[in-house]
RODRENFI-861074 format. One line per field, with one value per residue (C-alpha): x, y, z; residue number from 1; residue in three letters. Coordinates in Angstrom, 1 decimal, decimal comma. Each point is the difference from the previous one (the first is absolute). Layout:
N
x	c(X;...)
y	c(Y;...)
z	c(Z;...)
n	c(NUM;...)
res	c(ALA;...)
***
This chain:
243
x	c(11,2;-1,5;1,0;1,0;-2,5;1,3;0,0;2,7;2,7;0,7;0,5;-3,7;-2,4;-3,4;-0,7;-3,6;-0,9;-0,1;3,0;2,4;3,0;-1,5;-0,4;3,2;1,1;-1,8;1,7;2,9;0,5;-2,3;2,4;3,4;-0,8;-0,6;3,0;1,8;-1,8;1,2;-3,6;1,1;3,1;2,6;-0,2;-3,8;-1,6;-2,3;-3,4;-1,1;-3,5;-0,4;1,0;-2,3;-2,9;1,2;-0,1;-3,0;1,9;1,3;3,2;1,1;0,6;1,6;2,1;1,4;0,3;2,2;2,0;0,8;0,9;2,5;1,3;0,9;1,4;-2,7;-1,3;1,4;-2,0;1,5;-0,4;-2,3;-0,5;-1,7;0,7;2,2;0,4;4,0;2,2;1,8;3,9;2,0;3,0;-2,7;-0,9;3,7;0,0;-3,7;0,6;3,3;-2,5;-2,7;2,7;0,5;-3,2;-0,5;1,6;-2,1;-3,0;0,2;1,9;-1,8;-3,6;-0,4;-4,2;-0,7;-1,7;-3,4;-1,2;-2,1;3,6;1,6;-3,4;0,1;4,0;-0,8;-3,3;2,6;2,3;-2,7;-0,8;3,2;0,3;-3,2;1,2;3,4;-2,1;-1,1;2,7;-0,5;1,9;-3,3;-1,0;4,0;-0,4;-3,2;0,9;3,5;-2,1;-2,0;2,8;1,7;-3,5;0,8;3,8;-0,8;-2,2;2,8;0,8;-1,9;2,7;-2,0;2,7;1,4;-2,6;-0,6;3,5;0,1;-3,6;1,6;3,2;-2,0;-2,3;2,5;2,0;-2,7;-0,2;3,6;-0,9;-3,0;2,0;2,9;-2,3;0,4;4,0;-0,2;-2,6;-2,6;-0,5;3,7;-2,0;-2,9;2,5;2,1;-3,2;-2,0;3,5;0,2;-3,7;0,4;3,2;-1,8;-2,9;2,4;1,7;-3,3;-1,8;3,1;-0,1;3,4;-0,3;3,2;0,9;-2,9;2,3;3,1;-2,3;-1,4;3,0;1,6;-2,6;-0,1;3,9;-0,7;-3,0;2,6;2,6;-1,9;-1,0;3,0;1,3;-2,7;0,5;0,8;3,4;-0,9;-2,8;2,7;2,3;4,1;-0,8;-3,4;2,1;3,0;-3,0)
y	c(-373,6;-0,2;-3,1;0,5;-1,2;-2,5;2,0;2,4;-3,2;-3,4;-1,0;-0,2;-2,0;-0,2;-3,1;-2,0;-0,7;-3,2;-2,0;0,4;0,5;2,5;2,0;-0,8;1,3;3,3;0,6;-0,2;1,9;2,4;0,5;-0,9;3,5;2,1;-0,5;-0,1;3,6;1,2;0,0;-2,0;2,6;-2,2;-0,8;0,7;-3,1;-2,3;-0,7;-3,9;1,3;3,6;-2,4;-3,0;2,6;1,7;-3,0;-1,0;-3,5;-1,8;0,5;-3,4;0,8;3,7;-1,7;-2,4;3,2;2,0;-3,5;-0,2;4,1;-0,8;-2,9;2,3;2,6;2,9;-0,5;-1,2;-1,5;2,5;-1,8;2,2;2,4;-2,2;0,0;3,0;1,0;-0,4;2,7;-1,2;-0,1;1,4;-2,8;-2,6;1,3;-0,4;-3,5;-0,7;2,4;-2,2;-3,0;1,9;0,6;-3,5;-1,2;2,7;-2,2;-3,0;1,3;-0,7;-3,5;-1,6;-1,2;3,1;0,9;1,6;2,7;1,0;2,4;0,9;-0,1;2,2;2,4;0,6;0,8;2,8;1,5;-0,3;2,2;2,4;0,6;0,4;3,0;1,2;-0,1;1,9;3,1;0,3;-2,8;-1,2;-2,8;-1,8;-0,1;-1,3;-3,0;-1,3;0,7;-1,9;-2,6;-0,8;-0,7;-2,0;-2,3;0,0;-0,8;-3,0;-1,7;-0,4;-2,6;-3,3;-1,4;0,4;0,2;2,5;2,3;-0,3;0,7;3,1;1,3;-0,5;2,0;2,6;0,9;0,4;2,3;2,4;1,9;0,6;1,9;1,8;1,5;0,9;1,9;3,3;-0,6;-1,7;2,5;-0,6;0,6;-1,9;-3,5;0,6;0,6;-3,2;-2,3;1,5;-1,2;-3,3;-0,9;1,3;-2,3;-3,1;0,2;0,4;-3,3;-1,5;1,2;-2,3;-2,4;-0,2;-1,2;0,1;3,7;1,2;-2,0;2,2;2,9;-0,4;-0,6;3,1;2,3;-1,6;0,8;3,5;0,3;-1,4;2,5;3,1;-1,5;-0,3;3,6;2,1;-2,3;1,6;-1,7;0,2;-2,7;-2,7;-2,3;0,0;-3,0;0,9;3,9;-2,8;-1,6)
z	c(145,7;-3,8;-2,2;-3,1;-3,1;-1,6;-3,0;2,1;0,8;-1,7;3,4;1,2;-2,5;0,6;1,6;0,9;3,5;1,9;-0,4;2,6;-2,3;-1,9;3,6;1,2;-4,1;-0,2;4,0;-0,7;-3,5;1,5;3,2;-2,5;-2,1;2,9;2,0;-3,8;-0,7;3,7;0,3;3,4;0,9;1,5;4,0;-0,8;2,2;-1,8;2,5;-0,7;1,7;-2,4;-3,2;1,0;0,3;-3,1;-2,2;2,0;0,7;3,4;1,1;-1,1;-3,6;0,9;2,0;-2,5;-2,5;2,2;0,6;-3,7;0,0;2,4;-1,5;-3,1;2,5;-0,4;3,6;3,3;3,2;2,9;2,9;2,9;-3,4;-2,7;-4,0;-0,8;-3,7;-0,8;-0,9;-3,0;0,3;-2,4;0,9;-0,8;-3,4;-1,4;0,0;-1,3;-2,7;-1,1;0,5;-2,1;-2,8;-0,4;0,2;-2,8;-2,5;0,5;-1,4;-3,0;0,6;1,8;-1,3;-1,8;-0,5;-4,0;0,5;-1,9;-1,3;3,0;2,2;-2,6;0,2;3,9;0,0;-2,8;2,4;2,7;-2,0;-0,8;3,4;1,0;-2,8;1,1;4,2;-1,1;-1,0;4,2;1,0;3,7;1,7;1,0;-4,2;-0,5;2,5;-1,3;-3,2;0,6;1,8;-2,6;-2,3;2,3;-0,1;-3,9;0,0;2,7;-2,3;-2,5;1,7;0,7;2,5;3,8;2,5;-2,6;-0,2;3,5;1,7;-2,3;1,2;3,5;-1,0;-1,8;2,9;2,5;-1,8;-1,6;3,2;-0,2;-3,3;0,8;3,2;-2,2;-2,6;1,8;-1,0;-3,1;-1,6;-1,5;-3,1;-1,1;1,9;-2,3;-3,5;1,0;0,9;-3,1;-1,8;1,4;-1,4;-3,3;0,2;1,0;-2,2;-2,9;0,7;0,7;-2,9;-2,2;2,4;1,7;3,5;1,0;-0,8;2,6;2,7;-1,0;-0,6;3,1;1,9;-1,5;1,6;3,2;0,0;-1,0;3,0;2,6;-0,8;0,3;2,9;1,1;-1,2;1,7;3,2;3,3;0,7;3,6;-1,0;-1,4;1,6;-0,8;-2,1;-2,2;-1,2;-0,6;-2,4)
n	c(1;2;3;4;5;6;7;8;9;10;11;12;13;14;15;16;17;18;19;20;21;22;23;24;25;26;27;28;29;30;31;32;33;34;35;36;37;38;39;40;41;42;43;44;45;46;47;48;49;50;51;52;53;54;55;56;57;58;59;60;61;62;63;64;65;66;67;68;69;70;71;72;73;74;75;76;77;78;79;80;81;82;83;84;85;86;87;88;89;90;91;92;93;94;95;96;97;98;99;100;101;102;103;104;105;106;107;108;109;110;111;112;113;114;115;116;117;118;119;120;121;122;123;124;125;126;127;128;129;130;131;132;133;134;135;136;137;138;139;140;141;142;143;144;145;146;147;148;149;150;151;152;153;154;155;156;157;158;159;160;161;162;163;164;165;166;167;168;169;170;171;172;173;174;175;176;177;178;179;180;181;182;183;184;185;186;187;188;189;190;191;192;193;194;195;196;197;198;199;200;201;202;203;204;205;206;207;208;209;210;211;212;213;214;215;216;217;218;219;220;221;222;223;224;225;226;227;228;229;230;231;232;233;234;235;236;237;238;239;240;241;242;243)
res	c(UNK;UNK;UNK;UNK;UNK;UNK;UNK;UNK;UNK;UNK;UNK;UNK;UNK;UNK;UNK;UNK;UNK;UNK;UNK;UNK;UNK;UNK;UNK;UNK;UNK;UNK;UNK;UNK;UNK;UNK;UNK;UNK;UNK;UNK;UNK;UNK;UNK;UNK;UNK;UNK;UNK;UNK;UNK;UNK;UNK;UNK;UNK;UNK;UNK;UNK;UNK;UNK;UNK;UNK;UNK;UNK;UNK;UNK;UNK;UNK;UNK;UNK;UNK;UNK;UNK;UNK;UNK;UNK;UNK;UNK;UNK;UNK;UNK;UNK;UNK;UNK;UNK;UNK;UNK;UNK;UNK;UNK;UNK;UNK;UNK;UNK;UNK;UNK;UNK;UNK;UNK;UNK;UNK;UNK;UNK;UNK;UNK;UNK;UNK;UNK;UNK;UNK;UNK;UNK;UNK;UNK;UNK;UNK;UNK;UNK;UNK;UNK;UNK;UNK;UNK;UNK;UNK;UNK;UNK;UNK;UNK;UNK;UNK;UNK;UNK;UNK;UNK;UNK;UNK;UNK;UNK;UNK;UNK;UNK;UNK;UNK;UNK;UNK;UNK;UNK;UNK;UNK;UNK;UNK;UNK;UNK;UNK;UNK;UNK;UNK;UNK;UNK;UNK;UNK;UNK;UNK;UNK;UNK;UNK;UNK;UNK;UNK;UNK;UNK;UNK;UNK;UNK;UNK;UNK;UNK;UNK;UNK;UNK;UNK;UNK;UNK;UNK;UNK;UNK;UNK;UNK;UNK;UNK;UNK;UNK;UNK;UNK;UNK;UNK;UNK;UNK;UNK;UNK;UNK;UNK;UNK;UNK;UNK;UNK;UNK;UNK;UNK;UNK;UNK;UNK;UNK;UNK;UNK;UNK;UNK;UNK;UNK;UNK;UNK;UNK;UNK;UNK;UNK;UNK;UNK;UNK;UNK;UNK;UNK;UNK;UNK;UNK;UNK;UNK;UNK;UNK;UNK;UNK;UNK;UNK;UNK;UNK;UNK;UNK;UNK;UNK;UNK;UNK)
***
């Protein structure tokens, strides 16, 4: 299967050879946005051989990368199958996008970066692509787009185990989206994500930190109930339609 360019996702950045982080790195994002772009359709099985000679690597370090993807729930080891790609559960998804709300409003509390004007730059080019993506709209364009700015609204923040527990929470819950897209249209996805940029470069441009938490928890609220609305009810438990 074709990786993406960096130049396609913020995920993947071009990385020198040698160091065995920077393998283990480009693996992992590089595995990461395919099963995120259903790229890797769930129950698809993930070969440690095919990736090893794919990344021209041993097994050793493809095996440590599929131990981290299932660690964040995108794969699980099968036992007599091997790594399977996981089928994202709609249950699941209520409570990490209640988590995700909350976490919204931390943003801009805790250790809040100021952005420059470089920062401010790369949200407006992301906004401009967006505008140019909605004349031919596709879902794949939405999710690297909505990717990208995701990159952006994590570096508002400089506190670590912040920025990482919401990456987590973000990538297991894109999928959920990118299923849904058939049902939640979309052209309306692309309208409220182009409005949800424009809203966070405005605060950012004045500098108000804090308003892109509340800005940003407001449209993680409005994803989760369309979500929610166009969901099969057969999909949810007695206790996430009660939610």
């Amino acid at each position: 299967m074709q990786t993406e360019t960096p130049s396609d996702t913020a995920s993947i950045e071009p990385l020198p050879s040698g160091s065995a982080r920077e393998r283990f790195d480009r693996i992992y994002y590089t595995l990461r946005d395919r099963i995120c772009l259903l790229e890797y359709a769930p129950s698809s099985r993930l070969s440690e051989e095919e990736l090893a000679k794919e990344f021209s690597t041993s097994r050793t370090p493809v095996r440590r990368v599929l131990a981290r993807l299932e660690s964040e729930g995108l794969v699980e080891s099968v036992h007599g199958v091997g790594t399977i790609v996981t089928d994202p559960d709609i249950n699941e998804l209520v409570q990490i996008y209640h988590l995700r709300m909350e976490l919204a409003l931390l943003i801009g509390k805790l250790s809040p970066v100021p952005r420059d004007a470089k920062d401010l730059e790369r949200i407006r080019s992301l906004i401009a692509r967006c505008d140019a993506a909605m004349q031919n709209p596709t879902q794949k364009a939405f999710l690297l787009l909505n990717m990208a700015f995701f990159a952006e609204i994590r570096a508002f923040t400089g506190n670590l185990p912040l920025r990482e527990i919401s990456e987590r929470l973000y990538y297991q819950v894109v999928r959920v989206v990118l299923k849904m897209m058939p049902k939640l249209g979309l052209a309306e996805e692309f309208a409220a994500f182009r409005s949800e940029m424009q809203a966070v470069l405005s605060a950012a441009e004045i500098g108000d930190w804090e308003a892109i938490g509340y800005i940003r928890r407001a449209h993680i609220s409005m994803s989760f109930h369309r979500i929610m609305n166009y969901a099969d009810k057969t999909e949810l438990s007695a206790d996430a339609v009660r939610t």
